[in-house]
BARO-632736 format. One record per residue (C-alpha): x, y, z; residue in three letters. Coordinates in steps of 0.5 Angstrom, whole numbers, plus 500, padded with zeros to 3 digits. Layout:
BARO-632736
XYZAla
...
end
This chain:
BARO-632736
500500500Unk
502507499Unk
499513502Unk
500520500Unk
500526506Unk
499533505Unk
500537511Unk
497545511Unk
501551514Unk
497551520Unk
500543521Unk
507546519Unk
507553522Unk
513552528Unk
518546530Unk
513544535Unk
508543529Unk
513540525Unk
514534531Unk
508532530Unk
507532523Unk
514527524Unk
510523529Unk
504521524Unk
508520519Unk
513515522Unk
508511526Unk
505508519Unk
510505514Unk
505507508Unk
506515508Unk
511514503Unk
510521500Unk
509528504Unk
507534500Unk
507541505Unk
505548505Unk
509554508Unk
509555515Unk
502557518Unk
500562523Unk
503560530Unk
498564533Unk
493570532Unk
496575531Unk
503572527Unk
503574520Unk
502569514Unk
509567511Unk
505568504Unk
504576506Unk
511577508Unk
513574501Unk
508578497Unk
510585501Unk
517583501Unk
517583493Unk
512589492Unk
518592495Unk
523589491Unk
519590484Unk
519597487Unk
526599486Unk
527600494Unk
530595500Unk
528588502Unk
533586507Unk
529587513Unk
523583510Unk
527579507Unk
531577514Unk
524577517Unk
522571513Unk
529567514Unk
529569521Unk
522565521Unk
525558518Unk
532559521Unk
527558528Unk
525552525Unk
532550524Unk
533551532Unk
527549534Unk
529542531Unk
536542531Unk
537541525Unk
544541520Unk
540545515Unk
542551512Unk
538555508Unk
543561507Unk
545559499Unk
536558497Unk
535565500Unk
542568497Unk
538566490Unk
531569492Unk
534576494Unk
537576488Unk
531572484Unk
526578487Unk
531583485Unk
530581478Unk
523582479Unk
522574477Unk
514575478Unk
510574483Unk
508567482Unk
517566485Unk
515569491Unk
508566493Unk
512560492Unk
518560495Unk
515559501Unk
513552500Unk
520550497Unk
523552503Unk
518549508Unk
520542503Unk
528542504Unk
527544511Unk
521538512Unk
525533508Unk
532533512Unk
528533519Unk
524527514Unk
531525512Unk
527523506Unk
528526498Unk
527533496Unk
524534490Unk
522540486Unk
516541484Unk
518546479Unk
522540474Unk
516535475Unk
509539474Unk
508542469Unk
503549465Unk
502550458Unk
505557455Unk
497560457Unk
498558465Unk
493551464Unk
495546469Unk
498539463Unk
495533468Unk
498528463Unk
505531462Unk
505533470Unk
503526472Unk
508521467Unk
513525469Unk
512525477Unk
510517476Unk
517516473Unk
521520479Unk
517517484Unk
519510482Unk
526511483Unk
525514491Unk
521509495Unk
521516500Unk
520524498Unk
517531500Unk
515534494Unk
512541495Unk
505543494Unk
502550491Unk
507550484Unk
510548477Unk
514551472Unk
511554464Unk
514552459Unk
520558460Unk
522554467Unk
519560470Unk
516558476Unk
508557476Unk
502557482Unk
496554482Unk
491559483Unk
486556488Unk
487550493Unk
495549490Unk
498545496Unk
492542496Unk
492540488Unk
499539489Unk
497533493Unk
492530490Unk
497530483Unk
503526487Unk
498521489Unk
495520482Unk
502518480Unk
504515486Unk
498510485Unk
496511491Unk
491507495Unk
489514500Unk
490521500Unk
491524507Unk
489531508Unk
492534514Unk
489540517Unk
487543523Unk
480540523Unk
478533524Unk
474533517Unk
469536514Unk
463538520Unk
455537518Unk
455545518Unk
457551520Unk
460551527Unk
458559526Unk
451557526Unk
450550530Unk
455549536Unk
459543535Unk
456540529Unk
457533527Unk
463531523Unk
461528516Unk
465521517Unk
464519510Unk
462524503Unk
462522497Unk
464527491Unk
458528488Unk
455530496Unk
462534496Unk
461538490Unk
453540491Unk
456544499Unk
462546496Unk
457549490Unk
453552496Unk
458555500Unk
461550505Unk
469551506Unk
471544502Unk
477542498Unk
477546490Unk
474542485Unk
482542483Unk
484539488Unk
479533488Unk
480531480Unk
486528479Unk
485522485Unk
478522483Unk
479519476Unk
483515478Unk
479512484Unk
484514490Unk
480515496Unk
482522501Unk
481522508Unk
481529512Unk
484529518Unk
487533524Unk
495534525Unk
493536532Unk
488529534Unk
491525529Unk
488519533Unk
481523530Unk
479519524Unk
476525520Unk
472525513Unk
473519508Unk
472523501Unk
470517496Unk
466517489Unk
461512492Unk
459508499Unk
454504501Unk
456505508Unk
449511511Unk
451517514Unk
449518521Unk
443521519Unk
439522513Unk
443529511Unk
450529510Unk
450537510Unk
447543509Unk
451549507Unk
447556504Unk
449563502Unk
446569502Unk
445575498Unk
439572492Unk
434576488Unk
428572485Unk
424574478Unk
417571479Unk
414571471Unk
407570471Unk
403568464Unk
397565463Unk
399558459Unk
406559458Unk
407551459Unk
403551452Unk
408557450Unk
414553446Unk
421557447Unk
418561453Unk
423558457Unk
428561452Unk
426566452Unk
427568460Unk
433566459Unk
436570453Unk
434576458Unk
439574462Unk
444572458Unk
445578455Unk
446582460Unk
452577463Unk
447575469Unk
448567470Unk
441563474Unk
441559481Unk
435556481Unk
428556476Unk
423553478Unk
416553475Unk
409552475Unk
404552470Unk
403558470Unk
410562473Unk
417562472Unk
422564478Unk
429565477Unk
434566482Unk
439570481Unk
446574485Unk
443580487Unk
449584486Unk
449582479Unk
442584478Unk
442591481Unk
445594476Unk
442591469Unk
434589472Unk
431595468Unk
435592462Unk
433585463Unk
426587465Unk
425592459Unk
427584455Unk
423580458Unk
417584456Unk
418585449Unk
420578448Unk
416574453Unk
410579454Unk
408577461Unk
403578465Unk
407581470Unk
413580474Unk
415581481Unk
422581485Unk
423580491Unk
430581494Unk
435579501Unk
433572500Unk
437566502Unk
439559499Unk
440552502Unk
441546501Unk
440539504Unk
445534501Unk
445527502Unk
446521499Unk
441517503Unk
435522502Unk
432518496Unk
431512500Unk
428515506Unk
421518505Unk
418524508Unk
425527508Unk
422534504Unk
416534509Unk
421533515Unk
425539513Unk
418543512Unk
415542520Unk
422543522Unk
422551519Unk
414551520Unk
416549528Unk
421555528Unk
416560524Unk
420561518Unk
416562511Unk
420558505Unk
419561500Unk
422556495Unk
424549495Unk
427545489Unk
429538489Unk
435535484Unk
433530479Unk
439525483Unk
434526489Unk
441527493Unk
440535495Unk
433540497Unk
435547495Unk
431552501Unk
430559499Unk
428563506Unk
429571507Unk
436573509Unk
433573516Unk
432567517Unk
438564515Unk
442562521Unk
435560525Unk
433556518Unk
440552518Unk
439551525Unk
432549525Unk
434543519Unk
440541523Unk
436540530Unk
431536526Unk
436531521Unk
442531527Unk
439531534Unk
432527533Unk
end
């Protein structure tokens, strides 16, 4: 077996969190291949080493002196290097930054550099192999990621180390200049190495024991999501819960490999398992609930419009000419209501209703605004009746009008619309009903 473990900033922030991160490693013989990010905030008020290398090099491109900034982030490594007694010297890489962030080599250099230093200092404390990212993973000359070209390349390296630390977040153009990965990069770096490890597990370690119900801002302690599969993870991620990237997810979910998010601060915690399909149920019927404020909806009235062939079309071209993408449609025999981004619509509504009267020539239309969308995801929810019915007593019980419900053809997620008042005491109501029954 062979695990791929990606460990984030929080998990790497300072010599302590490093020991920690040795501990899980070397207590299972199977995590082969370690991907880390830069070191993290050690507390609240510490500065992130990301925004340290971005102010660093605005001076730097400016034309003015970056010594100070730049020995406060050699200062922050060699912290590490003392804390853990390491014979690591980064002097010789910091002497190439200065003088790369001195020829303005871009900002995508510097952001990344974080990582690269993190990796050396990991793999000697590891005494595993480095390996750069940069000589393995790989953009095309317009900056899109070659997952093909990246993955026969890193496969074939890989076989030839039976242990490595490859750093996440970037790659190199066609040029050698170095690129980064716009959202998620260690996250996508790890995912990356798994596929061309051929891995049988993805571990994710973070500062979370996996993925929560809900959000902890809403529910106070929510369950954790023992098992979710891709299709569940995509519909909360889409509805704004704080999950992997879709990028991330990709490599290892065409090729099969599972991802187990866990927590460098309770490893004994065994967090989220992400897989493409399960017959394991979760603890409730949900899996979770996730929403976002900030919706307007366009309710369209006319007599027989279900009778009207391209009325639908037609509502829609309204929108798409004046750029204004839509949430949800659902219909009745004789109305249409769209959802849409308020702050999309506030500055084209004249325009798209001046449209939707010439070519659809309705009845009326009516807009209502400051409204709420959630959605109740789960996987065991077309199996089990009365799931829509539940949701329904449980907002009447908290006194919170919906104004729009919509359930997907996969029977797997119902799209709630309540005001944005309502919101939070909505989510709770759903927890409450689904989590504590």
């Amino acid at each position: 077996m062979t695990k791929v473990v990606k460990f984030g900033g929080s998990s790497l922030a300072s010599a302590e969190q490093f020991k920690k991160v040795k501990n899980i490693i070397t207590a299972d013989k199977d995590r082969r291949y370690v991907v880390p990010s830069l070191p993290g905030k050690r507390n609240s008020a510490d500065t992130k080493v990301t925004d340290m290398l971005y102010h660093c090099y605005a001076k730097a491109a400016n034309g003015e002196n970056f010594d100070n900034e730049m020995k406060s982030i050699q200062a922050r490594y060699q912290e590490i290097i003392d804390g853990l007694q390491l014979t690591a010297d980064l002097t010789a890489e910091f002497a190439t930054i200065k003088e790369q962030f001195a020829a303005k080599a871009g900002k995508d250099y510097a952001a990344s550099r974080g990582e690269y230093l993190n990796g050396i200092l990991l793999a000697n404390y590891l005494g595993y192999e480095f390996i750069d990212s940069a000589e393995y993973i790989f953009f095309d000359e317009n900056g899109a990621f070659l997952p093909e070209k990246t993955n026969a390349a890193l496969s074939a390296k890989l076989a030839t180390c039976d242990r490595a630390v490859i750093p996440g977040f970037y790659g190199s153009n066609p040029d050698g200049s170095v690129k980064t990965f716009s959202r998620g990069g260690s996250d996508i770096t790890g995912s990356i190495v798994a596929r061309a490890a051929d891995a049988t597990l993805y571990e994710n370690w973070t500062d979370v024991s996996g993925f929560l119900v809900t959000d902890p801002r809403i529910v106070e302690n929510p369950q954790v999501i023992e098992t979710i599969t891709y299709k569940e993870l995509r519909e909360l991620s889409y509805m704004g819960a704080t999950v992997l990237h879709e990028d991330a997810i990709f490599p290892v979910r065409t090729a099969g490999i599972p991802i187990n998010i866990r927590n460098t601060n309770a490893p004994e915690d065994p967090g989220t398992i992400i897989v493409e399909n399960t017959s394991r149920k979760p603890r409730c019927i949900i899996t979770g609930i996730a929403g976002k404020k900030g919706f307007t909806s366009i309710n369209i009235e006319k007599d027989m419009m279900n009778s009207e062939i391209g009325f639908g079309r037609k509502v829609l071209q309204a929108f798409e000419d004046n750029g204004i993408s839509f949430e949800h449609m659902p219909s009745g025999i004789d109305t249409l209501t769209v959802f849409v981004h308020q702050t999309e619509f506030e500055d084209h509504e004249q325009q798209v209703l001046n449209q939707l009267h010439k070519t659809a020539n309705p009845d009326s239309i009516e807009i209502e605004t400051d409204l709420a969308l959630i959605a109740v995801v789960g996987r065991a929810m077309k199996s089990k009746w009365g799931t829509a019915a539940k949701i329904f007593t449980a907002l009447t019980n908290a006194s919170i009008n919906v104004k729009m419900i919509d359930q997907g053809s996969s029977e797997q997620n119902v799209i709630i619309g309540v005001r944005n008042h309502d919101f939070e005491a909505a989510i709770r109501a759903i927890y409450n009903a689904f989590c504590n029954d």
